[in-house]
N, C-alpha and C positions, 0 to 999 in steps of 0.2 A: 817696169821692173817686175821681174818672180822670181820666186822661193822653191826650195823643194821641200818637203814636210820635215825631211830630215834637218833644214836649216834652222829650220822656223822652232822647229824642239831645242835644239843646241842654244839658240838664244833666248828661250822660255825656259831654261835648264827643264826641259821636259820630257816624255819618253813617247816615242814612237811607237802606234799601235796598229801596222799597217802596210802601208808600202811608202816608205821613206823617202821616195824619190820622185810622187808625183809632186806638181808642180800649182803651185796658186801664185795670180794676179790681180787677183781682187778681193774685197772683203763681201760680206751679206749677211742679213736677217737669216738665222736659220733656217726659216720657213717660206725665204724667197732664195738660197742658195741656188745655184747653177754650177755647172762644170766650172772648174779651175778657179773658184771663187772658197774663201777662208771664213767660216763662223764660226761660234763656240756656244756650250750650254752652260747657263749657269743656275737658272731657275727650274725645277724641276717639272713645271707643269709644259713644256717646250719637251718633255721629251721623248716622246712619238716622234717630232719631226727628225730626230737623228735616224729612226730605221726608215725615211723617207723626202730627206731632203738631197736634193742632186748636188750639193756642194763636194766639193774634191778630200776637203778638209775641216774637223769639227775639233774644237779644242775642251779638252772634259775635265772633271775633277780625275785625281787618280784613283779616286775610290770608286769612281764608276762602274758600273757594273751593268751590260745589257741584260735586257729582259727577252732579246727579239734576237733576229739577226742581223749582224751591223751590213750594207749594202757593202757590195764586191767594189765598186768603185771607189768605196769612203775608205779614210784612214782619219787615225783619233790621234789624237796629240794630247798625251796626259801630262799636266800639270798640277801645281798645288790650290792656285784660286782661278778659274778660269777668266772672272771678268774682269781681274786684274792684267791678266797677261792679255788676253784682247787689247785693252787698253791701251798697252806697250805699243803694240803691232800698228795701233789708228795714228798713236804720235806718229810712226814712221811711213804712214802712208801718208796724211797727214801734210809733212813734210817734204814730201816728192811734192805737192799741189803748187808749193811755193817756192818752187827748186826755180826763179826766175833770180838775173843779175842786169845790170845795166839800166838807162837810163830811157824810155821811150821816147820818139818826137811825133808829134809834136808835144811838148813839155817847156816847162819854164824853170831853169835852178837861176835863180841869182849867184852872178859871179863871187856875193862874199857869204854863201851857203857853205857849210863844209857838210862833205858830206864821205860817210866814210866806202872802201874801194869795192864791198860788195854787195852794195844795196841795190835794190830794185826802185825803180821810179816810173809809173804807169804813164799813159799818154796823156794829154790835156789835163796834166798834174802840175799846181804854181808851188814851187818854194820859194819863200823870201828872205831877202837878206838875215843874215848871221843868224839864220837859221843852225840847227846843229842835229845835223843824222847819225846814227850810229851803228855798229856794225851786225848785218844780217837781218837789215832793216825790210822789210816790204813796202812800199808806199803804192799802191793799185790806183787803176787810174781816175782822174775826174777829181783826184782831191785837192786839196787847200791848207799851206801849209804856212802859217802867216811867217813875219818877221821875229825874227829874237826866239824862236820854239826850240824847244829841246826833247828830241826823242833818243832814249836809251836803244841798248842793244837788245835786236831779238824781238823789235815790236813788227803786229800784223796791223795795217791802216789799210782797211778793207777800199772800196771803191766809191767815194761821195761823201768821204769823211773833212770834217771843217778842222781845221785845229787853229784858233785864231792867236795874236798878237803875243811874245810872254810866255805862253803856256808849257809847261813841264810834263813830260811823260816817261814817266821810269823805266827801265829795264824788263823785258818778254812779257810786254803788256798788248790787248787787242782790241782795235775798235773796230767794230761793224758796221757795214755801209749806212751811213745818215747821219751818223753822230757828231755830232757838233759841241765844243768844245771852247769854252772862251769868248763864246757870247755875251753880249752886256747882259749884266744882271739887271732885275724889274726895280728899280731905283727912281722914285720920282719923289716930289717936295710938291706941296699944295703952296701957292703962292696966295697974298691978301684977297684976292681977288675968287680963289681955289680952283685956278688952273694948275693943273700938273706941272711941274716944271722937272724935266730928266736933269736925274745928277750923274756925274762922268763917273764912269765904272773903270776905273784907273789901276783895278789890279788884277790878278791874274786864277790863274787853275793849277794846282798839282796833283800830280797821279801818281802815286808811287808805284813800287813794283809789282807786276805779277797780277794786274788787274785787268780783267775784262769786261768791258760797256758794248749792251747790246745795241739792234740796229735803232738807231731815230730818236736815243736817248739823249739829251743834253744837257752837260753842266756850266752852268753859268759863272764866268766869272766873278772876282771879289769886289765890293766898291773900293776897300782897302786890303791888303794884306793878300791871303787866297783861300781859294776855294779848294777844299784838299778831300782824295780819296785815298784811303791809307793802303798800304798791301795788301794785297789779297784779296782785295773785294772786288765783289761780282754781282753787277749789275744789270738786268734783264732787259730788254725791248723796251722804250715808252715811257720811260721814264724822267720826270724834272726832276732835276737838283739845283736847289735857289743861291743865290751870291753867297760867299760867307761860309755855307755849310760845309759841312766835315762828316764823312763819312769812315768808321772805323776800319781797323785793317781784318779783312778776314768775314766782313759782314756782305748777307746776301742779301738784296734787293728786287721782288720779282714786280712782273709789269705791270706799268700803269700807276705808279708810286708817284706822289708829288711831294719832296720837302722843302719846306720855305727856308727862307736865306736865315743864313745864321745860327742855324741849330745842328747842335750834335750828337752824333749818334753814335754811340761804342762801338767798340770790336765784338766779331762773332756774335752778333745780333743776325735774328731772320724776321724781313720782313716781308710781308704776302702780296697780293696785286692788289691795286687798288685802293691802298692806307693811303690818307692823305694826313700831312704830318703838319704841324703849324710852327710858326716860326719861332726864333731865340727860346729856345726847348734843349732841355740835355736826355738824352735818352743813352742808359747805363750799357754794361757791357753783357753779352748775353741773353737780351731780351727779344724775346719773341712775341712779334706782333701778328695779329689774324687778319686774312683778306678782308678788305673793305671796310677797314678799322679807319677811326678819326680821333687824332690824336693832340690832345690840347692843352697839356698840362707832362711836366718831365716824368721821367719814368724811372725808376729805380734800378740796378745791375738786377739779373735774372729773372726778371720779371714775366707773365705770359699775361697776354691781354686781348682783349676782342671787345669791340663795339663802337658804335659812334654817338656819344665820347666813350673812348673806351675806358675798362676796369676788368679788375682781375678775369680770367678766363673762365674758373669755376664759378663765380656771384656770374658770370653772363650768362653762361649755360641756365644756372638753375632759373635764372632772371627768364631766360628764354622757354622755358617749360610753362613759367607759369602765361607767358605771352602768348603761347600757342594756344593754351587751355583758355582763353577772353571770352568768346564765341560763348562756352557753355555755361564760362559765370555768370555772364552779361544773363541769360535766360533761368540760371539759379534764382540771380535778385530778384527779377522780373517776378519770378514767379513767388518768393519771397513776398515781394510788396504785393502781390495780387493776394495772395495768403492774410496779409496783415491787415490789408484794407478791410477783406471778409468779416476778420473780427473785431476790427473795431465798428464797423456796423453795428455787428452782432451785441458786442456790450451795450452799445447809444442804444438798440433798441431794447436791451436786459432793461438799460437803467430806465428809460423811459414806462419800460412796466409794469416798472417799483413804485414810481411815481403817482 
């Protein structure tokens, strides 16, 4: 599919600074543009590459103003926020990617699947009974879609995704290839003896809307009740989520995060790579956590924190100054005690001849 610049302004309500009629089909880095490919500037220190990138099409602030000469081949497309309107244009390219309908074979739907008339179904993809698909669904191939699952309208299930038994997935939600979904939670009982003994993990996952789980990230289902990710949240690569836990709506998650079963965690909280969070824990709304924080005690609404255990972000930092400066205290003392020793010699020998 292509545009002519002229198009692409009319649906950016934007103005044309150029020849309106050439044509783009692709997008690019400003600084990797090619012929009939679309970028935009929106950061000021990119902008050299406008009087030298080979793209057909650049999209600018309107208050832009060359300093050079704009290239004979380029045309501008003035808008009001450029990386917003970018933005627009990637949903719709975006969405050509996925412009697939029908059911591929080899594939497996169970006869009492419903599944709605325009979805896509990838090849050596199982759904299972009373399963439930919805409309403008993608389901790519290799995935697993157990019994009794419920996906809303408008979800992407990338290619090697699990979604096991039960599980719930709300409306224009995305998961990335690996993610697995409704797995038994880590549930075991120490018996008289203190073998492990697995307790049945009998409940499920909910995902509500608008949430997207990146690749190889897994949420565990509930032993009872469910494991729920509220709206909005987004969740990175590599991530556990433990049985039980709750994730708030609108809270980002980056990679490498472990939180144990059972604890909860607010809306619009950010937390960094590599926190590992402990369990039956409430952590408040809007709290911001720092990478490679250890978290072991609840947290309060708008909190900022850093360490392992963490505490306040500002007592960590200064905490952190004085942790840096060890080396030269350590050799302060030292030299301290070598000072003091001196003088107490020094008196034992006064006193001794007084004596």
């Amino acid at each position: 599919m292509q545009f002519t610049a002229g198009q692409i302004a009319e649906f950016l309500q934007g103005e044309v600074d150029g020849n309106a009629q050439v044509l783009v089909h692709d997008v690019a880095k400003i600084e990797e543009g090619r012929s009939g490919t679309l970028t935009f500037l929106a950061n000021p220190i990119y902008t050299e590459h406008v009087y030298r990138t080979a793209a057909s099409v650049v999209i600018v602030a309107r208050d832009f103003q060359p300093t050079k000469a704009i290239p004979k081949h380029l045309t501008l497309v003035r808008v009001d926020d450029p990386r917003a309107a970018f933005a627009r244009l990637l949903e719709i390219h975006e969405a050509q990617r996925f412009d697939f309908l029908g059911i591929e074979q080899p594939s497996f739907v169970n006869p009492r699947a419903k599944l709605a008339d325009d979805v896509y179904v990838g090849a050596f993809t199982y759904i299972g009974e009373g399963a439930v698909v919805g409309e403008d669904v993608k389901v790519f191939p290799n995935c697993y879609i157990g019994e009794g699952v419920q996906i809303g309208k408008g979800c992407r299930i990338h290619a090697g995704v699990r979604i096991h038994a039960k599980c719930i997935i709300g409306a224009n939600c995305v998961l990335h290839s690996g993610v697995v979904i409704g797995a038994d939670g880590f549930g075991f009982v120490p018996n008289a003896q203190g073998e492990q003994i697995k307790m049945a993990q009998i409940g499920n996952v909910v995902i509500e809307d608008n949430v997207e789980i990146g690749a190889n990230t897994t949420v565990d289902r509930a032993t009872l009740g469910s494991t729920i990710i509220r709206t909005g949240a987004k969740l990175d690569n590599l991530i556990q989520v433990g049985h039980n836990a709750e994730i708030g709506a609108h809270t980002i998650v980056v990679s490498q995060t472990g939180i144990a079963g059972s604890t909860r965690i607010g809306s619009h909280c950010l937390i960094g790579g590599q926190v590992g969070i402990a369990g039956h824990l409430h952590i408040g709304d809007r709290v911001k956590i720092a990478a490679q924080s250890g978290i072991g005690s609840n947290i309060p609404d708008d909190a900022v924190v850093q360490g392992s255990p963490a505490f306040a972000i500002g007592d960590y930092k200064r905490s952190y100054v004085v942790f840096r400066g060890l080396p030269q205290l350590k050799q302060h003392i030292e030299q301290l005690e070598r000072e003091l020793a001196t003088l107490r010699s020094e008196a034992a020998s006064h006193a001794e001849d007084n004596t």
